[in-house]
C-alpha positions as protocol buffer text, in pm:
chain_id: "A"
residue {
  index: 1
  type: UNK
  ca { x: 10850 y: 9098 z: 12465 }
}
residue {
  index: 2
  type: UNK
  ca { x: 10585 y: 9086 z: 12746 }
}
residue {
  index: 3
  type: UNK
  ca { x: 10225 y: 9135 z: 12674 }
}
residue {
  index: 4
  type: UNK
  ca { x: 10245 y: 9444 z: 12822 }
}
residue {
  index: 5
  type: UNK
  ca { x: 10554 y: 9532 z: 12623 }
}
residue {
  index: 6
  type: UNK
  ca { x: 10342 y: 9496 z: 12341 }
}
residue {
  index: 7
  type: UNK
  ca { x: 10028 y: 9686 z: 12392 }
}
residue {
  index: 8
  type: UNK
  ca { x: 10271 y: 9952 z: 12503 }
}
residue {
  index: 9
  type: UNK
  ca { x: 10443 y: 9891 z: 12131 }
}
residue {
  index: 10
  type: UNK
  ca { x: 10124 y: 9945 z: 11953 }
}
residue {
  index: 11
  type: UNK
  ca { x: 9999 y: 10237 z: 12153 }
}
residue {
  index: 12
  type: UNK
  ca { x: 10312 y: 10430 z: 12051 }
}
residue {
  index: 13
  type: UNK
  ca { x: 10225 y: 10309 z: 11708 }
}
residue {
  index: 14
  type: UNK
  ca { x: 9869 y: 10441 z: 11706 }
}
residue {
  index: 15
  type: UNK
  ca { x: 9990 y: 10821 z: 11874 }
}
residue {
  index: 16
  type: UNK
  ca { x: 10269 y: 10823 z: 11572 }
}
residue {
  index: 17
  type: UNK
  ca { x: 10007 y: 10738 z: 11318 }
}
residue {
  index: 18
  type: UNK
  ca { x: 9752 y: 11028 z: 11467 }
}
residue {
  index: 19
  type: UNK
  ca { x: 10072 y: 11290 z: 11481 }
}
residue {
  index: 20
  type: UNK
  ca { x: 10169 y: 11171 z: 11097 }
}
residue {
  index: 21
  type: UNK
  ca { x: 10526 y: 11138 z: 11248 }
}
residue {
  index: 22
  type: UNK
  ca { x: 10633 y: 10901 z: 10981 }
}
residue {
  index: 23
  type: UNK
  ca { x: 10990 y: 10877 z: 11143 }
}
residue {
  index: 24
  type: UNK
  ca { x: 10880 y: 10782 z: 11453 }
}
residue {
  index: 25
  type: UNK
  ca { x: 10590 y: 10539 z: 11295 }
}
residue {
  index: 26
  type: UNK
  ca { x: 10855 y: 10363 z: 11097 }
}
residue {
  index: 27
  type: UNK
  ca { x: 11039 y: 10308 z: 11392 }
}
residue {
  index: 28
  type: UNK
  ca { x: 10821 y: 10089 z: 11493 }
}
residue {
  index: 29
  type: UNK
  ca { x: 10761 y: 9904 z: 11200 }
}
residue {
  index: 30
  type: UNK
  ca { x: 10931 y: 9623 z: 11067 }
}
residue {
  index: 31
  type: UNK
  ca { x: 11125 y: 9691 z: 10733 }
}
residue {
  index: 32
  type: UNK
  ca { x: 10864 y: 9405 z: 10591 }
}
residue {
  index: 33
  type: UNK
  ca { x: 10577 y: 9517 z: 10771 }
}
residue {
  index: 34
  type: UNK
  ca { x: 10253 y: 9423 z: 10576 }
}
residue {
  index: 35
  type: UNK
  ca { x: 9914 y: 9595 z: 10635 }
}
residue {
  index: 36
  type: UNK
  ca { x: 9600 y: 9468 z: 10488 }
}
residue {
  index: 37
  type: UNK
  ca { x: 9307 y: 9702 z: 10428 }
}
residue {
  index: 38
  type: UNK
  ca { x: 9027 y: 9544 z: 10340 }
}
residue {
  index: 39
  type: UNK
  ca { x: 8785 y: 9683 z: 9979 }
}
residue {
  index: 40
  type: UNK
  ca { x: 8804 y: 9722 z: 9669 }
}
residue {
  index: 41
  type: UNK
  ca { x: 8805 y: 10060 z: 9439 }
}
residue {
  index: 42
  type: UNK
  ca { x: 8850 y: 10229 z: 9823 }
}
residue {
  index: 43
  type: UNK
  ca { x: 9168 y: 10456 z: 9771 }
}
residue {
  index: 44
  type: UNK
  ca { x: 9352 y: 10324 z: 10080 }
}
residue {
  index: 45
  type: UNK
  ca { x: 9219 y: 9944 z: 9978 }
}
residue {
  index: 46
  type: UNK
  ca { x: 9518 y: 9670 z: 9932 }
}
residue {
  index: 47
  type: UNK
  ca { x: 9830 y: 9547 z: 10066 }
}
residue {
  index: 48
  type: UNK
  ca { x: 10084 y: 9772 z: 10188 }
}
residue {
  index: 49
  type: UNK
  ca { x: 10412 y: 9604 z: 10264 }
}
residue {
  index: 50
  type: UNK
  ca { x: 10749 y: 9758 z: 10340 }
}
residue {
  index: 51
  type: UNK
  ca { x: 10842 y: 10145 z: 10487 }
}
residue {
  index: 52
  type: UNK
  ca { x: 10809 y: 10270 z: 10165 }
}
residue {
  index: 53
  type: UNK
  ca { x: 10429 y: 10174 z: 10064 }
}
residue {
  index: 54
  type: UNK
  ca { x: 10372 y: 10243 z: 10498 }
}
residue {
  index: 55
  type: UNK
  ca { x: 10462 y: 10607 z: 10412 }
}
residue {
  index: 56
  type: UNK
  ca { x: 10282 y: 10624 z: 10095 }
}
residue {
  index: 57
  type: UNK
  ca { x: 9944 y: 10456 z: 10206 }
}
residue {
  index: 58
  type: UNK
  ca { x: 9939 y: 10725 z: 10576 }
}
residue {
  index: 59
  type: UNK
  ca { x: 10005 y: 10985 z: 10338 }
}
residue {
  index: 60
  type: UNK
  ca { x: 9738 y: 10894 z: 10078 }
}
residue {
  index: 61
  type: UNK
  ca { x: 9483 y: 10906 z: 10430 }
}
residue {
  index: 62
  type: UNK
  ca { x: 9592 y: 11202 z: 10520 }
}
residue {
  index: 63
  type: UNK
  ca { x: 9482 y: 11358 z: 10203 }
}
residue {
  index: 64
  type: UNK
  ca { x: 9223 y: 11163 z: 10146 }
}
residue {
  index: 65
  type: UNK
  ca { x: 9025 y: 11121 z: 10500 }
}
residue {
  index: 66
  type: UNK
  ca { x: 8974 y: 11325 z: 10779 }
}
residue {
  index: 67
  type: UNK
  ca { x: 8889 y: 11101 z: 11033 }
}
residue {
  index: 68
  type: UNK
  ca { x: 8817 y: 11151 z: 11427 }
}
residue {
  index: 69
  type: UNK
  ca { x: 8813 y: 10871 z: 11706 }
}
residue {
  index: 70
  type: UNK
  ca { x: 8508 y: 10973 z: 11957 }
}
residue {
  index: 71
  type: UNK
  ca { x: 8680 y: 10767 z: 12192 }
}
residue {
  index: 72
  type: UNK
  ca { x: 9026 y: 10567 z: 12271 }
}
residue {
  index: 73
  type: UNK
  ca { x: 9055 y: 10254 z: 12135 }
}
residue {
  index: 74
  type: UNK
  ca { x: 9011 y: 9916 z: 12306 }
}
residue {
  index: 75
  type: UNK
  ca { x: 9354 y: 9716 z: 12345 }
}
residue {
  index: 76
  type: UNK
  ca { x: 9301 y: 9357 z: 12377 }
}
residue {
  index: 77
  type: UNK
  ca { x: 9672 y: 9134 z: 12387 }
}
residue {
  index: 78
  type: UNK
  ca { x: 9794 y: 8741 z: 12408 }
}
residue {
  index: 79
  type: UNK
  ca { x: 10101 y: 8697 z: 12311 }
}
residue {
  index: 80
  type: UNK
  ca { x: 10260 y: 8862 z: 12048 }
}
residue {
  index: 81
  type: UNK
  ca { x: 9880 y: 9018 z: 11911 }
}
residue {
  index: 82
  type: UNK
  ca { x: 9745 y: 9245 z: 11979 }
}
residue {
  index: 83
  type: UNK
  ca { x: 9381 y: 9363 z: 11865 }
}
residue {
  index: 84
  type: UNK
  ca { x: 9268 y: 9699 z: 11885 }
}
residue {
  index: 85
  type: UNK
  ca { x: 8898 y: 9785 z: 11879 }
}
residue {
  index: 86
  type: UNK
  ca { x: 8761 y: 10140 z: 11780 }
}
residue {
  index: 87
  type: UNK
  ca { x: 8548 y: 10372 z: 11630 }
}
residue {
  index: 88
  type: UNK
  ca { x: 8651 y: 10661 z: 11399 }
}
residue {
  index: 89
  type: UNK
  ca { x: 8411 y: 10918 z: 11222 }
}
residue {
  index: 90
  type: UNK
  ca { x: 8481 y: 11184 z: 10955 }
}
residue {
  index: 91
  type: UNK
  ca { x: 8435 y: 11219 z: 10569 }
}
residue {
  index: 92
  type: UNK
  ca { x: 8596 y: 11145 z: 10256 }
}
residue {
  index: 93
  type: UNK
  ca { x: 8703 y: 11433 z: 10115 }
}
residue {
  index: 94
  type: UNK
  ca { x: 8706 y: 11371 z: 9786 }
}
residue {
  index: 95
  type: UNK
  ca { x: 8301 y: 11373 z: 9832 }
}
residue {
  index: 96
  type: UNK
  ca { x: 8261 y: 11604 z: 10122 }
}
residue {
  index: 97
  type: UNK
  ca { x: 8038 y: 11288 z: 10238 }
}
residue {
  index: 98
  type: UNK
  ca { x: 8030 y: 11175 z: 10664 }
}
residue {
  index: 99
  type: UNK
  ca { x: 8112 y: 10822 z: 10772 }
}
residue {
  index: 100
  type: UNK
  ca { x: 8140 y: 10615 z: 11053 }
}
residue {
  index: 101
  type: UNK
  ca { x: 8327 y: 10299 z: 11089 }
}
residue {
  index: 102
  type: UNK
  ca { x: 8391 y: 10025 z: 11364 }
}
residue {
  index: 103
  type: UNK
  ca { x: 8705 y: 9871 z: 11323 }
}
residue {
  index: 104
  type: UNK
  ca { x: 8928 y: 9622 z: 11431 }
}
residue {
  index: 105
  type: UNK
  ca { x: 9345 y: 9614 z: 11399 }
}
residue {
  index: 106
  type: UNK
  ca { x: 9502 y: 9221 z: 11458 }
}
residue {
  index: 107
  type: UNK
  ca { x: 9820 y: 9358 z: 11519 }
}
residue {
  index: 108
  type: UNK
  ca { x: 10148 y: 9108 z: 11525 }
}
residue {
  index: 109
  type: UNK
  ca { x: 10478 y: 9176 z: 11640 }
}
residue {
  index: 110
  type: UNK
  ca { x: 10778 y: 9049 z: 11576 }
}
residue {
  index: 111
  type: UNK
  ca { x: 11153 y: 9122 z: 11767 }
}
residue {
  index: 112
  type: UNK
  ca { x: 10972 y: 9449 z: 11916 }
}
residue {
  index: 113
  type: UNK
  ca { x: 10857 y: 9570 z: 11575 }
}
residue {
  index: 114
  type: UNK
  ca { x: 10482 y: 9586 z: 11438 }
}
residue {
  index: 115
  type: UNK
  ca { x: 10517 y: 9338 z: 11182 }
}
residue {
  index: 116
  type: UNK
  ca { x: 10156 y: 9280 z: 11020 }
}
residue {
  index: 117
  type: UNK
  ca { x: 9808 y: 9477 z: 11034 }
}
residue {
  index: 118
  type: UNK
  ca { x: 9495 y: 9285 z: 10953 }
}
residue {
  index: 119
  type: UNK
  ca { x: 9197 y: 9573 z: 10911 }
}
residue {
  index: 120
  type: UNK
  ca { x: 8844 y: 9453 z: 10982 }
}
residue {
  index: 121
  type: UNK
  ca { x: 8650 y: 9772 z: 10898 }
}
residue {
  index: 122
  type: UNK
  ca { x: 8306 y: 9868 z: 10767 }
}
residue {
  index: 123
  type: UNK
  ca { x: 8426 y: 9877 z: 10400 }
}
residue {
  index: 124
  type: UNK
  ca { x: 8032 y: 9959 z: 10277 }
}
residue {
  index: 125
  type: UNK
  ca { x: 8015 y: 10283 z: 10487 }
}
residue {
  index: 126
  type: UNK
  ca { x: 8354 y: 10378 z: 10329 }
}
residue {
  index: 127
  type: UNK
  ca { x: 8224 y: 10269 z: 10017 }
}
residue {
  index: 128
  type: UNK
  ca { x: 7934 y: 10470 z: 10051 }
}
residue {
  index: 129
  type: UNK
  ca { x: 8065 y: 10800 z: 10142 }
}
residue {
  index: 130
  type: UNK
  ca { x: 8328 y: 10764 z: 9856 }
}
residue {
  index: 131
  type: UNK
  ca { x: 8028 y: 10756 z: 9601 }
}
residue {
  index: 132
  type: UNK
  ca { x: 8145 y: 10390 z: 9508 }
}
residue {
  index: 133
  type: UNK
  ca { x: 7886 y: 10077 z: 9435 }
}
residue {
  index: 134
  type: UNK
  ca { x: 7926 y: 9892 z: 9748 }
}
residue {
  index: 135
  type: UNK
  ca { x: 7728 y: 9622 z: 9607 }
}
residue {
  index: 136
  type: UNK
  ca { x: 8007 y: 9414 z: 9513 }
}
């Protein structure tokens, strides 16, 4: 796939994620996808690999996170990566407690699927507003 091909790939991915159309979002997943989000004792922390733990980890968000993106993403590509650079706001709530985190997605695709997610977030402001010792 082009470059172009590929930014195009993830975009879709991103508006299935933010319409929690899990058919469409796996899709465009590989069946092996793996997605790595950074933490520890975060409840969306770990390795997610497969459709299955895809579904399970967007639906564990959805409950929860409520989360809002102030503005669209950056899309940066070469080759088959594609990095996406953002800001989202919102609060855990769990703790009824406001955060804001700049992120980063290293995307990779593979035959036209989304094949890995690398996370590069603000884990201590997640941390934070879920009331857990960020010290760590």
């Amino acid at each position: 796939m082009s470059t172009e091909e590929n930014v195009k790939l993830v975009k879709n991915f991103f508006a299935a994620m933010g319409s929690s159309n899990a058919r469409d979002l796996l899709a465009l997943a590989a069946e092996d996808i793996e997605w790595i989000i950074p933490g520890e004792g975060w409840p969306l922390a770990g390795t997610h690999r497969g459709h299955a733990e895809l579904a399970a980890v967007l639906k564990k968000a959805s409950e929860e996170v409520e989360t809002q993106y102030p503005k669209p993403p950056e899309f940066v590509a070469q080759g088959d990566r594609v990095m996406v650079v953002g800001v989202a706001t919102g609060k855990i709530k769990a703790t009824n407690r406001p955060f804001k985190d700049e992120w980063v997605f290293d995307i990779t695709i593979r035959d036209g699927k989304v094949a890995h997610i690398q996370e590069y977030i603000d884990t201590q402001a997640l941390a934070r507003a879920s009331q857990i010792d960020a010290r760590t």
